[in-house]
N, C-alpha and C positions, 0 to 999 in steps of 0.2 A: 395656225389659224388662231387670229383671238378672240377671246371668251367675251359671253355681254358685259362682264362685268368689265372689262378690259376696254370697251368700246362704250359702254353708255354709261360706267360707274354704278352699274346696278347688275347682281346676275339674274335676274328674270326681268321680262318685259314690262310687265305690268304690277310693279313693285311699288305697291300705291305712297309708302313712306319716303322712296329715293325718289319719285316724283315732286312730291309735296315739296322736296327739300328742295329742288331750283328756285331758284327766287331769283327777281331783280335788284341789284345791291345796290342801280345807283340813279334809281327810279327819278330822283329829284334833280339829277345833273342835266347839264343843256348840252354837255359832250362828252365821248367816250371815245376814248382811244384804243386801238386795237396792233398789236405789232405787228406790223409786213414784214416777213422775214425774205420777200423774194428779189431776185434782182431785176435790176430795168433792163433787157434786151433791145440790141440795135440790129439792125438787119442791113447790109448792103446792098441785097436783092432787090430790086424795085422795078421788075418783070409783073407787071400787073395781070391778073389771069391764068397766073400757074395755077389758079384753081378754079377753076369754071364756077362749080358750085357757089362757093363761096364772093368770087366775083359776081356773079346774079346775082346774088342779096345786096350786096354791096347798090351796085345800080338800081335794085329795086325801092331801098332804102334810100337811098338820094332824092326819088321822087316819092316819098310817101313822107313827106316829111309834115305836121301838121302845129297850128299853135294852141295850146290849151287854154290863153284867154281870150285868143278872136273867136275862133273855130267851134266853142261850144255855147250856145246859149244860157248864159248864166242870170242873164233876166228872168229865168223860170222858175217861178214859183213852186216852190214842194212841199206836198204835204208830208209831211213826216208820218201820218198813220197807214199813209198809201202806201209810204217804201219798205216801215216795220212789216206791214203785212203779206210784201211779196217776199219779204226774206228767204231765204233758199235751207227753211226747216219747215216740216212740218212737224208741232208738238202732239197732235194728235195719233199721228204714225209713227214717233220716233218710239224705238223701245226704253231708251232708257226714261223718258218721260211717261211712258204708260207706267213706269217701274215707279217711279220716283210720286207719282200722283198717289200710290195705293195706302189705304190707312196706315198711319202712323209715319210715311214714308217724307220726306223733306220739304214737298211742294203739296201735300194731301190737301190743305188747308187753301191754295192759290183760289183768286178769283180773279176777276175778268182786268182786275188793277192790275196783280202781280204777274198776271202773262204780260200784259200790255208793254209796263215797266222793262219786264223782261226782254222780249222780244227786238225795243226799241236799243238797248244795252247790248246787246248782242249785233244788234246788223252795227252799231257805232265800234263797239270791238271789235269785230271782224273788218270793217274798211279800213278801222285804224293798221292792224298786222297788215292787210294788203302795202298802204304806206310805207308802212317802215320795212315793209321786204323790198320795197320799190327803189328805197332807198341805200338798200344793202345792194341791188341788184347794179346802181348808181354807182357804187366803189368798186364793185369788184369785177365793171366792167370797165371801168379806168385801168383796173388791175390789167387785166388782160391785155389792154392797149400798151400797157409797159413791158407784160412778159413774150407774150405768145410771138415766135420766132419768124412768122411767114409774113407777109406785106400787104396779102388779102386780108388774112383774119384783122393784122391792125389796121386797115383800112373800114370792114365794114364793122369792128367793134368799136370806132369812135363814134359813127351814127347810134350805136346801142346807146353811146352816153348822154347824147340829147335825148333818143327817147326817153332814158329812168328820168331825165331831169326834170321833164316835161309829168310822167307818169305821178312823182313824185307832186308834181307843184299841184298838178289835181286833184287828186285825194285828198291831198291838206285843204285844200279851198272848199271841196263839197263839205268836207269834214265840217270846216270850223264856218261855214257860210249856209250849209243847208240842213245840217245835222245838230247834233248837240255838242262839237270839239270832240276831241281824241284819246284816246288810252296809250299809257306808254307803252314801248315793248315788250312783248310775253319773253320773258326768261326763255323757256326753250328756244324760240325761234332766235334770238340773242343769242343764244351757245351756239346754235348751227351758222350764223352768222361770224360771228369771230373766230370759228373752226375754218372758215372756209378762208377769211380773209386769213390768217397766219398761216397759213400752209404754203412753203415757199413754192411748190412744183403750180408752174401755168396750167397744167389738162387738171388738176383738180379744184382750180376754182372754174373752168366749165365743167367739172362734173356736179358741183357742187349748187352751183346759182341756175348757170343755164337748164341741167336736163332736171335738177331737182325742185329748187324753190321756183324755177321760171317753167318746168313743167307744169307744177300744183297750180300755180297762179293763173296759166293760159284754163286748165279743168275749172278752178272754180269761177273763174271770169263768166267762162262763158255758162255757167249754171246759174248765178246771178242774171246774166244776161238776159237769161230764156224767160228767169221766174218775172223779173221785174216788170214792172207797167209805167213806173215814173220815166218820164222822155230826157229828161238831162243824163239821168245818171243811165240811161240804154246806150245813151250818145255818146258818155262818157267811158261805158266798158267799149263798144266795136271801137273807137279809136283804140284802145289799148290793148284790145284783143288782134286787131291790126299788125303790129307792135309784135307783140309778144309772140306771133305767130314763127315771126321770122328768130327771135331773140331764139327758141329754144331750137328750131332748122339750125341756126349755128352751133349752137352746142355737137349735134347731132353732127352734121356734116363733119367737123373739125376732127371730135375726139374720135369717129370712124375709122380715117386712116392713119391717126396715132396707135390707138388701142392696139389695132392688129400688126402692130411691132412691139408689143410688149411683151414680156414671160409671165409666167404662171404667179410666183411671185410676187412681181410690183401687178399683175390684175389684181389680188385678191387685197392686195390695199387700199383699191377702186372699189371691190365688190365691198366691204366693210364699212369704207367711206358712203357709199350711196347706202345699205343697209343702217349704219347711223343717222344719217341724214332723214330718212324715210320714218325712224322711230320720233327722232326729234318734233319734224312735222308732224305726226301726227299726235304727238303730247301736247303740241302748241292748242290743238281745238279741245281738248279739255276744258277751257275756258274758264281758268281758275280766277281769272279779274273778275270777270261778272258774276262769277256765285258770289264772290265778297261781295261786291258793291251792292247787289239787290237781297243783301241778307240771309243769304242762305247757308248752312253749313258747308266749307270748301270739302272738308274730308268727305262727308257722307257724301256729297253730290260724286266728285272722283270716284270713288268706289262703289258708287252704282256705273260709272260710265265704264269702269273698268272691267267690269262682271258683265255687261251686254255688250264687250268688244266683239263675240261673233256676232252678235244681231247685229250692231253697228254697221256690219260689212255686209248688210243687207240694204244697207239705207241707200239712197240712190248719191245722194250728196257728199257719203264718205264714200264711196265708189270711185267717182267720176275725181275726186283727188287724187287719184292715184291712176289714171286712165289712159294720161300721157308717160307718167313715169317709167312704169312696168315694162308697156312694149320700147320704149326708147332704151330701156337697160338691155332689150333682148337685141334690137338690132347693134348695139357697140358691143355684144358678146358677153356681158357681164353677168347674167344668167347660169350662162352652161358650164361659165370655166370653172377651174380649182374641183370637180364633178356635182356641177352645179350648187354650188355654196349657196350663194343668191338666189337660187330657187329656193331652197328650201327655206332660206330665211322670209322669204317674200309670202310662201305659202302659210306659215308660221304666223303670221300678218295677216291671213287671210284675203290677197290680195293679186296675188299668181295669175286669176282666171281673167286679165286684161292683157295677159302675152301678146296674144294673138289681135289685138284692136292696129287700129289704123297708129304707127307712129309718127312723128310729127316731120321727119325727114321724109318720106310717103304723103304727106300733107304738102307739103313745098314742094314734092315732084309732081303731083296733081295736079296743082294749082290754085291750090283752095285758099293760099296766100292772095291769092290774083282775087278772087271770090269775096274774100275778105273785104280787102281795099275797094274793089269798086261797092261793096256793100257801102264801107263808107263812104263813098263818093257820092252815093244815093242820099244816102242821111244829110249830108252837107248841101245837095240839091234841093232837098227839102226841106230842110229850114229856113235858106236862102228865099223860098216859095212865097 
């Protein structure tokens, strides 16, 4: 089994110096290349429906198909103090904000400007990383169209690649048309990115994009979702929420009856991959850009967030990112195996007591994908109105 230091380049978690040290090297570039190490697979079989499952999404996806410049009213006017304020924090409940408020402490001195500023920096970073996971989510679901060996999966992973493209072209446009423009990529979310795409094996870039970064992304979507009050960008998350519902059901569906042909061994290289992946994520909401930008000390700020990592996994917002995650690890088995490795590292994390929640392959037997979409059908009804 490998050590953290082996897997994150740090031996403890919360190593607030081997954090600090990720940085973006190439912050200023308009491209970055990443090396595919995998090969493109052809498949002969073209027996359509060897998998149920995965055939239903397939045909579901065919008719949920939407356009992200007709289909959302972008004549809508936004107040930007409306949207900072539904942001999906609250400063007054967050612990490490009560922390950071107390004499002497980094923000002691904040007034009604420097939240503001703040606030407004934050929901702008935060859309921006949505984007460029959108983005990532873009390649390495082409990726998958090249590798993944069955005729369903490449079947309904091409539809995934309109959705990112479409998901993608949104974000950028609310970004740079209703907000203030974008923040480049957070370095961590960057390494789990190029981690995922170099990895020549097909099941772990769906372990990687599908059940991890496209699991966090369906949690926090839909947390934004609930908080906000502005109408474009509500209209803008259920389409994507839409979307995403089914992106991480593939995951799930797919790596199911892989997984349970694999040995102990190549598991625990699944179990390690998603345990890095989960650490990464969650270094990325450190949100080391915007202490810079609104002047604050990066270090102090990190190392108060680091110190109320257990209260943090009180907060409802770091919760609910990880809420698809957890149980979707428990049903592909990657929990119990190796005796339970991934438990304990997830508990470690503070994050274990979402096992048991509804997972997203459970969501797509339900049909709360169906639930979904005609929601958005409603919304499309209504604007139309």
């Amino acid at each position: 089994m490998s050590t953290n230091e082996q897997l994150l380049g740090r031996a403890e978690v919360n190593d607030l110096e081997a954090i600090l040290s990720i940085t973006s090297k190439d912050v200023d570039e308009l491209v970055h290349a990443v090396k595919d190490n995998a090969d493109a697979v052809f498949t002969w079989n073209y027996e359509k429906g060897e998998r149920p499952a995965l055939n239903k999404l397939y045909e579901k996806a065919k008719g949920a198909q939407w356009n992200g410049e007709t289909d959302l009213p972008w004549d809508t006017v936004v107040d930007i103090e409306k949207v900072v304020a539904s942001a999906p924090r609250d400063p007054e409940a967050d612990p490490v904000f009560i922390a950071a408020t107390q004499p002497g402490a980094p923000l002691a001195n904040w007034g009604e400007k420097e939240w503001g500023q703040f606030i407004i920096e934050s929901q702008n970073w935060t859309m921006s990383q949505f984007m460029h996971g959108e983005q990532g989510a873009l390649v390495c679901t082409a990726k998958i169209v090249e590798t993944v060996p069955w005729i369903d999966a490449k079947y309904y992973a091409a539809t995934q690649v309109m959705d990112e493209a479409r998901h993608v072209e949104v974000f950028a446009k609310y970004l740079d048309t209703k907000l203030n423009g974008h923040y480049p990529l957070n370095a961590h979310l960057g390494m789990l990115l190029d981690d995922i795409i170099a990895d020549s094996r097909w099941d772990m870039t769906y372990l990687g994009m599908q059940i991890m970064v496209e699991g966090l992304a369906l949690a926090a979507f839909g947390f934004m979702h609930m908080l906000t009050e502005e109408p474009l960008l509500k209209q803008l998350l259920r389409y994507v929420m839409s979307d995403e519902a089914r992106h991480v059901a593939f995951g799930v569906l797919s790596l199911k009856e892989y997984y349970g042909e694999l040995s102990d061994a190549e598991m625990l290289e699944r179990q390690e991959f998603a345990f890095e992946a989960a650490v990464r994520m969650r270094d990325r909401f450190l949100q080391q850009e915007v202490w810079e930008r609104v002047g604050v000390d990066v270090r102090s700020m990190i190392k108060l967030q680091l110190e109320h990592q257990g209260d943090k996994n009180e907060d409802p917002f770091q919760q609910l990112l990880f809420s698809k995650i957890v149980p979707n690890c428990r049903k592909l088995g990657l929990l119990d195996r190796n005796d339970g490795w991934l438990r304990t590292k997830f508990g470690e994390m503070g994050v274990i007591q979402f096992e048991d929640w509804v997972d997203t392959g459970s969501d797509y037997e339900s049909l709360s994908l169906d639930q979904l979409e005609n929601e958005r059908l409603a919304a499309d009804g209504a604007a139309v109105a």
